[in-house]
mmCIF file of the N, C-alpha and C atoms, coordinates in Angstrom:
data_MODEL
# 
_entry.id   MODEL 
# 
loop_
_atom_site.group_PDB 
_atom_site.id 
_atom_site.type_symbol 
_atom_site.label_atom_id 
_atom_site.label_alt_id 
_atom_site.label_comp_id 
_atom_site.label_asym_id 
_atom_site.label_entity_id 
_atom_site.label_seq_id 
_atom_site.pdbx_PDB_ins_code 
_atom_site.Cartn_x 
_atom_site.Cartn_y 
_atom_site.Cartn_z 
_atom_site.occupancy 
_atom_site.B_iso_or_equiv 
_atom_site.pdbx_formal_charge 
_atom_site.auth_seq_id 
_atom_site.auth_comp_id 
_atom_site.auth_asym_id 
_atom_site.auth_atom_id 
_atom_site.pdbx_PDB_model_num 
ATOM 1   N N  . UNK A 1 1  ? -6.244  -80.910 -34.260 1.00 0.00 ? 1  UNK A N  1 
ATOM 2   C CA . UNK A 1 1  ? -5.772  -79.788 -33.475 1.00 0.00 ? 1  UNK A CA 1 
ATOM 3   C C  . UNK A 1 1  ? -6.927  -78.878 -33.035 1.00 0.00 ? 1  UNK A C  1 
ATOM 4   N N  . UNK A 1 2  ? -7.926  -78.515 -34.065 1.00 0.00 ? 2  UNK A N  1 
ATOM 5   C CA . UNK A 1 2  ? -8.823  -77.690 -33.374 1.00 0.00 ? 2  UNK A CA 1 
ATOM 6   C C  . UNK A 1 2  ? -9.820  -78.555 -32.308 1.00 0.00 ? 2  UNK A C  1 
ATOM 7   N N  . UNK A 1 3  ? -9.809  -79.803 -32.478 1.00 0.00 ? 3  UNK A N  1 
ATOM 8   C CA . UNK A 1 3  ? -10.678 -80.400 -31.505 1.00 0.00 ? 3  UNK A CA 1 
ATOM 9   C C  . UNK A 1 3  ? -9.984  -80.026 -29.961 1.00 0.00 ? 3  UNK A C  1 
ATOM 10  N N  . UNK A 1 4  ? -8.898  -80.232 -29.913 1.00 0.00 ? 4  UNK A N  1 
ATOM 11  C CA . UNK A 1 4  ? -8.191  -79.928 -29.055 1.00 0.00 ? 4  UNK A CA 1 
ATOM 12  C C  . UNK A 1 4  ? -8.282  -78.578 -28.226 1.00 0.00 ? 4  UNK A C  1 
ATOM 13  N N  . UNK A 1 5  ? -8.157  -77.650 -29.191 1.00 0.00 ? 5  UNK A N  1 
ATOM 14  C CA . UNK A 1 5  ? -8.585  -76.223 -28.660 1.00 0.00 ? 5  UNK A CA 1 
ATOM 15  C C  . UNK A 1 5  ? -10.156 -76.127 -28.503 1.00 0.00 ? 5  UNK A C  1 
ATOM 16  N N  . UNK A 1 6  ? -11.201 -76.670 -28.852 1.00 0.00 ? 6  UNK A N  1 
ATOM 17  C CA . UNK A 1 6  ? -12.672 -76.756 -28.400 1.00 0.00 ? 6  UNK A CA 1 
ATOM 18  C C  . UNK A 1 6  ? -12.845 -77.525 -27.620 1.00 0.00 ? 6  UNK A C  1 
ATOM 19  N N  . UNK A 1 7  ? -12.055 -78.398 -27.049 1.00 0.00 ? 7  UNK A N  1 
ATOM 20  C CA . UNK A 1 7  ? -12.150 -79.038 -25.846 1.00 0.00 ? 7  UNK A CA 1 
ATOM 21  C C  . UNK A 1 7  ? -11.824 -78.051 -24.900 1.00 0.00 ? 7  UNK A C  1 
ATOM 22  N N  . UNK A 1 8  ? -10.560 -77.307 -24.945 1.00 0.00 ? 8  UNK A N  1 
ATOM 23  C CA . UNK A 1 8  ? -9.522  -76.843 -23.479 1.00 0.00 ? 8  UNK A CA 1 
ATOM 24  C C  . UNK A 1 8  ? -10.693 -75.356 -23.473 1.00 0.00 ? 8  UNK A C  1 
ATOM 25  N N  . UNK A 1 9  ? -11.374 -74.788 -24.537 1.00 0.00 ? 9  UNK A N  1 
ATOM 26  C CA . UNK A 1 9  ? -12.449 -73.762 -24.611 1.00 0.00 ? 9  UNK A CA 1 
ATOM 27  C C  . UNK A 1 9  ? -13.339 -73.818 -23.877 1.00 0.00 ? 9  UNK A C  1 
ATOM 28  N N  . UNK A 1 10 ? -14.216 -75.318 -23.515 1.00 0.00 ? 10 UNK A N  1 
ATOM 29  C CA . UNK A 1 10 ? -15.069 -75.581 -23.136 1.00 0.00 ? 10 UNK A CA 1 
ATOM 30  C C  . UNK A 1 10 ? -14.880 -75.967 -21.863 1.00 0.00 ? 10 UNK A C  1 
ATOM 31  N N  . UNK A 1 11 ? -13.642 -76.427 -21.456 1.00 0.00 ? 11 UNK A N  1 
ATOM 32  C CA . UNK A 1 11 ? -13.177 -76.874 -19.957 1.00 0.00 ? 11 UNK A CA 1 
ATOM 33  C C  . UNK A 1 11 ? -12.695 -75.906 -19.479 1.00 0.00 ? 11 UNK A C  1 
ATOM 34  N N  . UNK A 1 12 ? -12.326 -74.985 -19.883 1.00 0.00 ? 12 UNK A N  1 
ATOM 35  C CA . UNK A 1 12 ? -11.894 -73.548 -19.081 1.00 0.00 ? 12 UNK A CA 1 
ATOM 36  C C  . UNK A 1 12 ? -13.642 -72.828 -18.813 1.00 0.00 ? 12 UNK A C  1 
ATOM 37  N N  . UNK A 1 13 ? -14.234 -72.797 -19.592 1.00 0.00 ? 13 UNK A N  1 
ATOM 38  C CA . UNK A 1 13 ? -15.728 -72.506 -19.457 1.00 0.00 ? 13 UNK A CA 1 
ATOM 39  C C  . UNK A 1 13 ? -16.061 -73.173 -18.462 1.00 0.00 ? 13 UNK A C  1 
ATOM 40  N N  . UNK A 1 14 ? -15.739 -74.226 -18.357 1.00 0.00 ? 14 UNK A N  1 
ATOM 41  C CA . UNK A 1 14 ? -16.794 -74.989 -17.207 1.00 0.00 ? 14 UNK A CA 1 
ATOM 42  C C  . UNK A 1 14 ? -15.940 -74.629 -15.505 1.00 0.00 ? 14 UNK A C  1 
ATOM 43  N N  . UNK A 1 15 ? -14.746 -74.519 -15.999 1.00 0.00 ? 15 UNK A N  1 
ATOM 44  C CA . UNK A 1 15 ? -13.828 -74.517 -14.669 1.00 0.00 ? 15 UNK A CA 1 
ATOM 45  C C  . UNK A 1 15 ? -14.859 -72.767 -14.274 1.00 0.00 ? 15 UNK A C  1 
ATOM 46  N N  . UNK A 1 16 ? -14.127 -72.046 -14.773 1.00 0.00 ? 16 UNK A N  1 
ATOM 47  C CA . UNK A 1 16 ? -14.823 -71.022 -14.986 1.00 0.00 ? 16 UNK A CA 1 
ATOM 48  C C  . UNK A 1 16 ? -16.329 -70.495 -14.036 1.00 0.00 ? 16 UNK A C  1 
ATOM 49  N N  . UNK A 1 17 ? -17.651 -71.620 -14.334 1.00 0.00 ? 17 UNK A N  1 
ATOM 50  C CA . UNK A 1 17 ? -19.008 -71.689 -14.082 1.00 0.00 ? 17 UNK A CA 1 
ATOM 51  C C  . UNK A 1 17 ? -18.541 -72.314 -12.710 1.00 0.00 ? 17 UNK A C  1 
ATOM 52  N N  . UNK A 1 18 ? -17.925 -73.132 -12.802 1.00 0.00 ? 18 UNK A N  1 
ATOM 53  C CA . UNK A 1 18 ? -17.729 -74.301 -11.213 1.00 0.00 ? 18 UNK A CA 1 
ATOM 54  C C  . UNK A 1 18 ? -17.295 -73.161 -10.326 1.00 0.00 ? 18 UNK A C  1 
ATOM 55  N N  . UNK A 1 19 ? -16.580 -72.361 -10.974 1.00 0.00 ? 19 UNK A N  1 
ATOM 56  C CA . UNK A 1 19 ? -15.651 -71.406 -9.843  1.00 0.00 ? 19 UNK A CA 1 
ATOM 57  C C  . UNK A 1 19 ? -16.654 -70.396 -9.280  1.00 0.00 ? 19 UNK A C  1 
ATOM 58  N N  . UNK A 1 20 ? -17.243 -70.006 -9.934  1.00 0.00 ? 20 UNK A N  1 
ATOM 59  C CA . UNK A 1 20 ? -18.398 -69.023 -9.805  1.00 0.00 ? 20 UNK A CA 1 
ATOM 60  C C  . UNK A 1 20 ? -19.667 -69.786 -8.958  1.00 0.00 ? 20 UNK A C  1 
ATOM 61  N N  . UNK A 1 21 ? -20.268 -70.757 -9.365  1.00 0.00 ? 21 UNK A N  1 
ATOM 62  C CA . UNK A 1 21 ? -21.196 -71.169 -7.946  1.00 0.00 ? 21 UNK A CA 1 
ATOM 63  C C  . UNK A 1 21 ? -20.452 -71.785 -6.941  1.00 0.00 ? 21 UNK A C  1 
ATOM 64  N N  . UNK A 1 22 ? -19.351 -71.793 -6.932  1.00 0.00 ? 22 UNK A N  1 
ATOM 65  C CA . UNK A 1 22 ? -18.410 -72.426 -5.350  1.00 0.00 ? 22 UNK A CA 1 
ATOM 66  C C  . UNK A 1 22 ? -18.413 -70.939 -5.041  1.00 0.00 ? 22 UNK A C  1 
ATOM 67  N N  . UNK A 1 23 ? -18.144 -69.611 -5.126  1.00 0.00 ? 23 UNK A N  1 
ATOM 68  C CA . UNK A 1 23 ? -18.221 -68.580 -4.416  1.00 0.00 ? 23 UNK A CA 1 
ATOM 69  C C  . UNK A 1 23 ? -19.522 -68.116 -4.488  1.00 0.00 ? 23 UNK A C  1 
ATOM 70  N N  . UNK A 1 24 ? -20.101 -68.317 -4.809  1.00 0.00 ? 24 UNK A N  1 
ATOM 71  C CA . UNK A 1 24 ? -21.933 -67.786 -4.520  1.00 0.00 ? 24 UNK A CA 1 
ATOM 72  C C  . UNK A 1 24 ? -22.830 -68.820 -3.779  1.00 0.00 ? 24 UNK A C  1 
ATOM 73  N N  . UNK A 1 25 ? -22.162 -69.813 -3.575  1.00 0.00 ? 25 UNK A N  1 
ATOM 74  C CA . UNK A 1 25 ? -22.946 -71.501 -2.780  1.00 0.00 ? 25 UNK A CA 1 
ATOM 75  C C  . UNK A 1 25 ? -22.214 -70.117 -1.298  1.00 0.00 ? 25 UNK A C  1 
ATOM 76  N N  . UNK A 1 26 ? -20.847 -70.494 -1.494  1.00 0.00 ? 26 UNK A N  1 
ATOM 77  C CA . UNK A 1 26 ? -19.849 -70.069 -0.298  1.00 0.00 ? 26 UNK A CA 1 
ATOM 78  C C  . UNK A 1 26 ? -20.817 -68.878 0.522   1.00 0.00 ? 26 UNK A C  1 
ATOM 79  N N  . UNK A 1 27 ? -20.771 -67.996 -0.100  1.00 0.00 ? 27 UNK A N  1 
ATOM 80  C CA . UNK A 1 27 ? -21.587 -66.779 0.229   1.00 0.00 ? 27 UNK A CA 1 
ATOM 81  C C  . UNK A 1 27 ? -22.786 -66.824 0.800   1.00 0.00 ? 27 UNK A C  1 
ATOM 82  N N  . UNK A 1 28 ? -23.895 -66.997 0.115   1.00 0.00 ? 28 UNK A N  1 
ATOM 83  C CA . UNK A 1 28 ? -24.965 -67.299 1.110   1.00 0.00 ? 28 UNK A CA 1 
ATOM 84  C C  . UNK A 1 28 ? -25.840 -66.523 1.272   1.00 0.00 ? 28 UNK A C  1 
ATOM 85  N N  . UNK A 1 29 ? -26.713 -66.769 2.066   1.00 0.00 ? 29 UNK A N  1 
ATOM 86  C CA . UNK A 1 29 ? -27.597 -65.383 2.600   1.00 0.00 ? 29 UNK A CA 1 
ATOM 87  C C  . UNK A 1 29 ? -27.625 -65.381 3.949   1.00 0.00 ? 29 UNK A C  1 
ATOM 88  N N  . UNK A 1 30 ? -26.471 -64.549 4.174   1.00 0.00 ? 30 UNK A N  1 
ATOM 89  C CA . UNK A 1 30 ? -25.656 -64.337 5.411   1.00 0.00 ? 30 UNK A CA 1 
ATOM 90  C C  . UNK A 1 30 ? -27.043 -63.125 6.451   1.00 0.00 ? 30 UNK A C  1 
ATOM 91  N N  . UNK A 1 31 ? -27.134 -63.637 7.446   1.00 0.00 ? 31 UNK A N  1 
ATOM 92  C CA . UNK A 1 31 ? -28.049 -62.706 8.282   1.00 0.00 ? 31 UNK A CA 1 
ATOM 93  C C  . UNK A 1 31 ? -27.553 -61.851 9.241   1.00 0.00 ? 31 UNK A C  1 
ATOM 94  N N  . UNK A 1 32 ? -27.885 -60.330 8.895   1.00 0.00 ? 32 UNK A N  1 
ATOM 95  C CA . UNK A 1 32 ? -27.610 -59.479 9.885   1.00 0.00 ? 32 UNK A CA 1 
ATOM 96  C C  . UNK A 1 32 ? -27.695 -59.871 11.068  1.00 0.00 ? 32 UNK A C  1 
ATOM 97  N N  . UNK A 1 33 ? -26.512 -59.220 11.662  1.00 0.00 ? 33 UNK A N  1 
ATOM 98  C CA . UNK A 1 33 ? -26.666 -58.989 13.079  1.00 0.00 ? 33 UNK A CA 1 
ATOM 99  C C  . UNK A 1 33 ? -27.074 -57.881 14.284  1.00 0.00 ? 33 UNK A C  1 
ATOM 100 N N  . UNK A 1 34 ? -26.352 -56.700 13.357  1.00 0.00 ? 34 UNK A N  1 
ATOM 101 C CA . UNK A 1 34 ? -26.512 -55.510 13.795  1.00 0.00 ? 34 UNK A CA 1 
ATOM 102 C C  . UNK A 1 34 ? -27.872 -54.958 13.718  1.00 0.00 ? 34 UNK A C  1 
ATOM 103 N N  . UNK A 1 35 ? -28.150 -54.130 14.763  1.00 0.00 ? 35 UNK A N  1 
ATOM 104 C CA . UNK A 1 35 ? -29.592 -53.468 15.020  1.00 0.00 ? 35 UNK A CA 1 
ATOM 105 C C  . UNK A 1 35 ? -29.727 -52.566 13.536  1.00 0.00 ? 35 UNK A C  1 
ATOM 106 N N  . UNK A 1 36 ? -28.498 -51.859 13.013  1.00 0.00 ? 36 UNK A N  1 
ATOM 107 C CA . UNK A 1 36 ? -28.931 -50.813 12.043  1.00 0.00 ? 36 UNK A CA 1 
ATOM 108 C C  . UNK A 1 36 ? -28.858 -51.697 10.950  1.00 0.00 ? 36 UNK A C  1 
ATOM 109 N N  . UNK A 1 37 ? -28.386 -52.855 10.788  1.00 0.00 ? 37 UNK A N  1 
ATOM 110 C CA . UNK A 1 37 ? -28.589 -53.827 9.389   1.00 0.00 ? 37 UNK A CA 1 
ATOM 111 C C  . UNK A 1 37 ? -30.067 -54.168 9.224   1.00 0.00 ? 37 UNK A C  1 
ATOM 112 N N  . UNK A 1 38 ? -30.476 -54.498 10.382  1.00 0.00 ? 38 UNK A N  1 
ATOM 113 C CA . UNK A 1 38 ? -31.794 -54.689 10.764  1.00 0.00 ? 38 UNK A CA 1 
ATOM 114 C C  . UNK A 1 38 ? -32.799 -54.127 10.051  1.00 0.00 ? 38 UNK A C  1 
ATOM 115 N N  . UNK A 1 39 ? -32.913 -52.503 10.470  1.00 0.00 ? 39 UNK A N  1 
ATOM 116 C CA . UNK A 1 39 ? -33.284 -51.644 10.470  1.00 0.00 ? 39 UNK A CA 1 
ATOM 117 C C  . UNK A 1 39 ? -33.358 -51.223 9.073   1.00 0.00 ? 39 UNK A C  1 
ATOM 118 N N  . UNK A 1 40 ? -31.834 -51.471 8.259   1.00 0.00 ? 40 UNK A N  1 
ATOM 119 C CA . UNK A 1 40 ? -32.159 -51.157 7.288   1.00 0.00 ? 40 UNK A CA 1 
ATOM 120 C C  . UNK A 1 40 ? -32.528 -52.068 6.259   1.00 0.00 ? 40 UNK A C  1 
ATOM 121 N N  . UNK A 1 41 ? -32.417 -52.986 6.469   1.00 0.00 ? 41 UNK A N  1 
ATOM 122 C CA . UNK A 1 41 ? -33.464 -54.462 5.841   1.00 0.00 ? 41 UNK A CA 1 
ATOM 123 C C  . UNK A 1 41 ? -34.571 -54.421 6.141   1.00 0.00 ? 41 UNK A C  1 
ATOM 124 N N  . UNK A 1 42 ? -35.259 -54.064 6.986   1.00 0.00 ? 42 UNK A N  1 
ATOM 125 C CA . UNK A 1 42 ? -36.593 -53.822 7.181   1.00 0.00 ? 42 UNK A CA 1 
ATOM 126 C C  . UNK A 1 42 ? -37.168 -52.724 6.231   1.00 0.00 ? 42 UNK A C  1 
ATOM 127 N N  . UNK A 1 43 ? -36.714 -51.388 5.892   1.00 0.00 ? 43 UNK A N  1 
ATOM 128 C CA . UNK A 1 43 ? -36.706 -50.459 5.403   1.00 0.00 ? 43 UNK A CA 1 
ATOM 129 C C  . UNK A 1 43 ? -37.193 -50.684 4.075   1.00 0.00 ? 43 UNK A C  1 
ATOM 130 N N  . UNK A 1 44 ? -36.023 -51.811 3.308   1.00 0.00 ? 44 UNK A N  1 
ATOM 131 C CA . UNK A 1 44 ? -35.915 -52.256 2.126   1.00 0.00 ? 44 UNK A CA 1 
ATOM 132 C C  . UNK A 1 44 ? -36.684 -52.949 1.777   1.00 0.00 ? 44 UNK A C  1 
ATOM 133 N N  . UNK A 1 45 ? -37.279 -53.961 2.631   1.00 0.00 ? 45 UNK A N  1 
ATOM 134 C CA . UNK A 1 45 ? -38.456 -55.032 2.149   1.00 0.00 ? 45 UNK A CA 1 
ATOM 135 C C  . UNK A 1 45 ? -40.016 -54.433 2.248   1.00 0.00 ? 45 UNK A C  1 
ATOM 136 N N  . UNK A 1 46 ? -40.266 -53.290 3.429   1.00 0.00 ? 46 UNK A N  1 
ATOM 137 C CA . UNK A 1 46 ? -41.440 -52.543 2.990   1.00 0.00 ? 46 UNK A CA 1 
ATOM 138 C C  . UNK A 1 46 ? -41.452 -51.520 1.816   1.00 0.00 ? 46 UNK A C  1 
ATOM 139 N N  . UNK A 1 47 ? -40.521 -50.429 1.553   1.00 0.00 ? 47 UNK A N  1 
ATOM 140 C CA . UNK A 1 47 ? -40.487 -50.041 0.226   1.00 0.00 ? 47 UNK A CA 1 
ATOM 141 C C  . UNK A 1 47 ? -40.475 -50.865 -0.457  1.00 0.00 ? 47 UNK A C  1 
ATOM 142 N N  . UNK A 1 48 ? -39.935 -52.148 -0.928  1.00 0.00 ? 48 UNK A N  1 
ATOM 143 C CA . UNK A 1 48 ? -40.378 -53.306 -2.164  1.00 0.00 ? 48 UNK A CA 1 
ATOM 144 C C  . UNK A 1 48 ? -42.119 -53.212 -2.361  1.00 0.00 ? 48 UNK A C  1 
ATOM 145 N N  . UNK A 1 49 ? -41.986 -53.843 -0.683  1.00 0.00 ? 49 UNK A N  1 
ATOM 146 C CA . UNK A 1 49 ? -43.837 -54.602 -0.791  1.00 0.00 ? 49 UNK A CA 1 
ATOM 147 C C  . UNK A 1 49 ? -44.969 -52.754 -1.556  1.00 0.00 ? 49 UNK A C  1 
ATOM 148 N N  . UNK A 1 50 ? -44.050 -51.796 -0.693  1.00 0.00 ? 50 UNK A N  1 
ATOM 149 C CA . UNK A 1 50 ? -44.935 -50.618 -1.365  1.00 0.00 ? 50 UNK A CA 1 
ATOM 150 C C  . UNK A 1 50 ? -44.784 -50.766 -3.225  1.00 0.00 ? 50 UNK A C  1 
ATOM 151 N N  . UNK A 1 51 ? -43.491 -50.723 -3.523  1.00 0.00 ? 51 UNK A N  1 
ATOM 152 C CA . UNK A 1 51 ? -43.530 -50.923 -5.205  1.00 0.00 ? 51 UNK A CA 1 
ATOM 153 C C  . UNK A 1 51 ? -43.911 -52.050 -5.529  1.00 0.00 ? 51 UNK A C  1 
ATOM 154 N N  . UNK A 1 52 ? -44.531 -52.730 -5.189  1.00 0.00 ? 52 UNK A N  1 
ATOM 155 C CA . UNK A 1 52 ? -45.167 -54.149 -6.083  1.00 0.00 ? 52 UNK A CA 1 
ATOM 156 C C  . UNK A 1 52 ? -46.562 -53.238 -5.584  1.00 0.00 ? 52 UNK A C  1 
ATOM 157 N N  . UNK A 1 53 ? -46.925 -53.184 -4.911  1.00 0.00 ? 53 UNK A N  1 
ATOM 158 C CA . UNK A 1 53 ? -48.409 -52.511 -4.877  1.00 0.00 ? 53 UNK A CA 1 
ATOM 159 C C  . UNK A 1 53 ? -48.506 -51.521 -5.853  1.00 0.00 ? 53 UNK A C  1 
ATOM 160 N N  . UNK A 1 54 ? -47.681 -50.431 -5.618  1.00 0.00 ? 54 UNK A N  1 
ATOM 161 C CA . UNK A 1 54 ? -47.744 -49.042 -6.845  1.00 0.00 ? 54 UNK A CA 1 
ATOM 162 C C  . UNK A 1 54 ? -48.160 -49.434 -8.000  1.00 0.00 ? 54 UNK A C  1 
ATOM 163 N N  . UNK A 1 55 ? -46.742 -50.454 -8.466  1.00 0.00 ? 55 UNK A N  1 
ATOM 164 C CA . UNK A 1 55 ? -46.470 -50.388 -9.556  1.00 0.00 ? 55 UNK A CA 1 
ATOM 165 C C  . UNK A 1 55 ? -46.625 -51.626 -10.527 1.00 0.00 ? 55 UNK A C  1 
ATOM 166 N N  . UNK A 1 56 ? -47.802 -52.418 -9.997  1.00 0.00 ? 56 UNK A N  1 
ATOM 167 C CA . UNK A 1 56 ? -48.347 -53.400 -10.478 1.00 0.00 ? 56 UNK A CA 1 
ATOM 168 C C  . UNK A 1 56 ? -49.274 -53.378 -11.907 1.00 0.00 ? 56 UNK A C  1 
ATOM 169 N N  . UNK A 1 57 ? -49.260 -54.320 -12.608 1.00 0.00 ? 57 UNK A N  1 
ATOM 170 C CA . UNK A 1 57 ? -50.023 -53.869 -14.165 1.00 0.00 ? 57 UNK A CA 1 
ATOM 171 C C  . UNK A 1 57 ? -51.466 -52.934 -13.658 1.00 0.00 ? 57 UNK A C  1 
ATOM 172 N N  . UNK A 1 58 ? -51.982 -53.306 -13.095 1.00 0.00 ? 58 UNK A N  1 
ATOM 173 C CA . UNK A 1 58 ? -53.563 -53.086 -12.607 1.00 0.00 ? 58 UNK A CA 1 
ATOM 174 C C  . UNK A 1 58 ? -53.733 -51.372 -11.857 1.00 0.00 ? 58 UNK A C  1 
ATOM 175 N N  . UNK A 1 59 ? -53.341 -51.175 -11.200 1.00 0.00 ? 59 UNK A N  1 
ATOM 176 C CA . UNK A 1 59 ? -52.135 -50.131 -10.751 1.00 0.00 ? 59 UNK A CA 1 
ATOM 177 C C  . UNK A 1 59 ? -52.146 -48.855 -11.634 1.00 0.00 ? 59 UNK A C  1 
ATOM 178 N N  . UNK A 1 60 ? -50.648 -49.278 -12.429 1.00 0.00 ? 60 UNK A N  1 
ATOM 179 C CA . UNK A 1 60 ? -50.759 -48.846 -13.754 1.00 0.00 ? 60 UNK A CA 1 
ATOM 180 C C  . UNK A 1 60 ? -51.399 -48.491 -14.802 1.00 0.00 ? 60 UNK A C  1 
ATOM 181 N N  . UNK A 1 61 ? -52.137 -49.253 -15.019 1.00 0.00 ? 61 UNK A N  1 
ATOM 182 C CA . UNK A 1 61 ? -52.906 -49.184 -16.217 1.00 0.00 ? 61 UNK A CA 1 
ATOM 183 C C  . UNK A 1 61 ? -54.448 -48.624 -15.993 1.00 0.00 ? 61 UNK A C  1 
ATOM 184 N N  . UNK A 1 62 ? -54.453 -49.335 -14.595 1.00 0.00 ? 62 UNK A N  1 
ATOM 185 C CA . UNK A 1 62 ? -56.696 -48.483 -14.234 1.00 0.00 ? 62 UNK A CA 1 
ATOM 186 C C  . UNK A 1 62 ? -56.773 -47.900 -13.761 1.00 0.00 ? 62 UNK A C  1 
ATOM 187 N N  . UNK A 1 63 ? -55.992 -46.626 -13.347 1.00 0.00 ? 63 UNK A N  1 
ATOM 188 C CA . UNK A 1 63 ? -56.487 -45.868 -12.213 1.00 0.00 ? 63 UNK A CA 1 
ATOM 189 C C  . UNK A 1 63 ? -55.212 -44.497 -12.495 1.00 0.00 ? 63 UNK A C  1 
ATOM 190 N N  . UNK A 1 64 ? -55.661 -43.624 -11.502 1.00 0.00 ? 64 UNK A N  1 
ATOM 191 C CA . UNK A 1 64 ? -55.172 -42.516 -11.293 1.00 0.00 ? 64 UNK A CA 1 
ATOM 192 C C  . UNK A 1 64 ? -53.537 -42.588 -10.858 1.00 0.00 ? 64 UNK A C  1 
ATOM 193 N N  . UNK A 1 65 ? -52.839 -41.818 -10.522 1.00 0.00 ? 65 UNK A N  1 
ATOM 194 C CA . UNK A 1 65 ? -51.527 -42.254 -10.191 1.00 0.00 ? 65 UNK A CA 1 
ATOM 195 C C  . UNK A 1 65 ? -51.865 -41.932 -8.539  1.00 0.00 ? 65 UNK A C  1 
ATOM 196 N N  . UNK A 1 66 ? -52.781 -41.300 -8.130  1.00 0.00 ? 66 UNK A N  1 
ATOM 197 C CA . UNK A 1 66 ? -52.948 -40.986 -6.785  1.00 0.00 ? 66 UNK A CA 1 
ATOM 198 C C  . UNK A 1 66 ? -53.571 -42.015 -5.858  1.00 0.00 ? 66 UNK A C  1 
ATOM 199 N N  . UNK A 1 67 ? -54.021 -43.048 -6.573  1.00 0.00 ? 67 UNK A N  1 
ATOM 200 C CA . UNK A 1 67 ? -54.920 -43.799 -5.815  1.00 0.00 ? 67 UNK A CA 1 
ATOM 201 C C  . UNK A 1 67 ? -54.110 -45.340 -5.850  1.00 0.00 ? 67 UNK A C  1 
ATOM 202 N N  . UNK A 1 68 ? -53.089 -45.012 -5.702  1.00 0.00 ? 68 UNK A N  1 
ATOM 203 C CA . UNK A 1 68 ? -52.211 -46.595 -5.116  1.00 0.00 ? 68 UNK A CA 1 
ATOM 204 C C  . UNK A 1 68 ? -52.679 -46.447 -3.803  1.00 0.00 ? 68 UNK A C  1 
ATOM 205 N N  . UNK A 1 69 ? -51.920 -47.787 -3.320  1.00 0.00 ? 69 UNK A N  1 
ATOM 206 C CA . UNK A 1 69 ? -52.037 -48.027 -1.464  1.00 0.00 ? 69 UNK A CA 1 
ATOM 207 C C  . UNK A 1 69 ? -50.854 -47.256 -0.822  1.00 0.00 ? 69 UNK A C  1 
ATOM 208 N N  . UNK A 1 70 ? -49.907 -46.731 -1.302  1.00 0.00 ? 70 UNK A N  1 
ATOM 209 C CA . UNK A 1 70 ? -48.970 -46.098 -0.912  1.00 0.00 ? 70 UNK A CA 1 
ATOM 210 C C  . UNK A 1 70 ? -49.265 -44.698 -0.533  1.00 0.00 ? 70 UNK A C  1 
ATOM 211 N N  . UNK A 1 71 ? -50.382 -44.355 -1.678  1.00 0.00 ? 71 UNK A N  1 
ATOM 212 C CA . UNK A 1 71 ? -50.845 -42.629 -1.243  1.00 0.00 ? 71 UNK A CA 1 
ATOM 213 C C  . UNK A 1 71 ? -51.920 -42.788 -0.320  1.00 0.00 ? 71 UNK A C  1 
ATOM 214 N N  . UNK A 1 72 ? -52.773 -43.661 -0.319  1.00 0.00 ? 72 UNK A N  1 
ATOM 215 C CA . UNK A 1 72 ? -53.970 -44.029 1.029   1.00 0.00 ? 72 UNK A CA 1 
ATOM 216 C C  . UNK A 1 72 ? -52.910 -44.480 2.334   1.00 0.00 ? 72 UNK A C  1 
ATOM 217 N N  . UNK A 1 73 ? -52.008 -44.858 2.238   1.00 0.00 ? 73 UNK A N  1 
ATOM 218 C CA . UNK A 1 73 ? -51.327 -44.930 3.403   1.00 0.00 ? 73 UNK A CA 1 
ATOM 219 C C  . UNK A 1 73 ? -50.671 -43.588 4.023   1.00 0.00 ? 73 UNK A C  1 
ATOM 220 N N  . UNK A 1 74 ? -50.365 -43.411 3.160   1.00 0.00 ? 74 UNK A N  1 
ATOM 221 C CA . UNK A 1 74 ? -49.862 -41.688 3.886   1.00 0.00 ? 74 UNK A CA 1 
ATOM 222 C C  . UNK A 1 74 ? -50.960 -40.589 4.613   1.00 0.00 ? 74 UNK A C  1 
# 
């Protein structure tokens, strides 16, 4: 009997995982269309590229907090 219930445990688990990458396969990386989606995806990927510069170990750890590329850019 308990094999039984650690089977239907483990197949509801898996149904479960299957169900979950069939809606995230489904989904995608759907591409803006709109000018202000645009706009604001653009926005988002240069503030990133600025925080990987900031806030990189090297960054961090050797230097002043004033002397990232983010404050020489301004």
């Amino acid at each position: 009997m308990s094999m039984v219930t650690v089977g239907v445990m483990f197949g509801a688990l898996a149904a479960l995982a299957l169900l979950l990458i069939a809606v995230l396969l489904r989904r995608g990386n759907s591409v803006t269309e709109n000018p202000e989606g645009l706009r604001i995806e653009q926005a988002r990927r240069v503030q990133a590229q600025h925080d990987r510069v900031s806030y990189s170990a090297t960054t961090v750890h050797s230097s002043s907090p004033t002397m990232s590329d983010v404050y020489r850019r301004r």
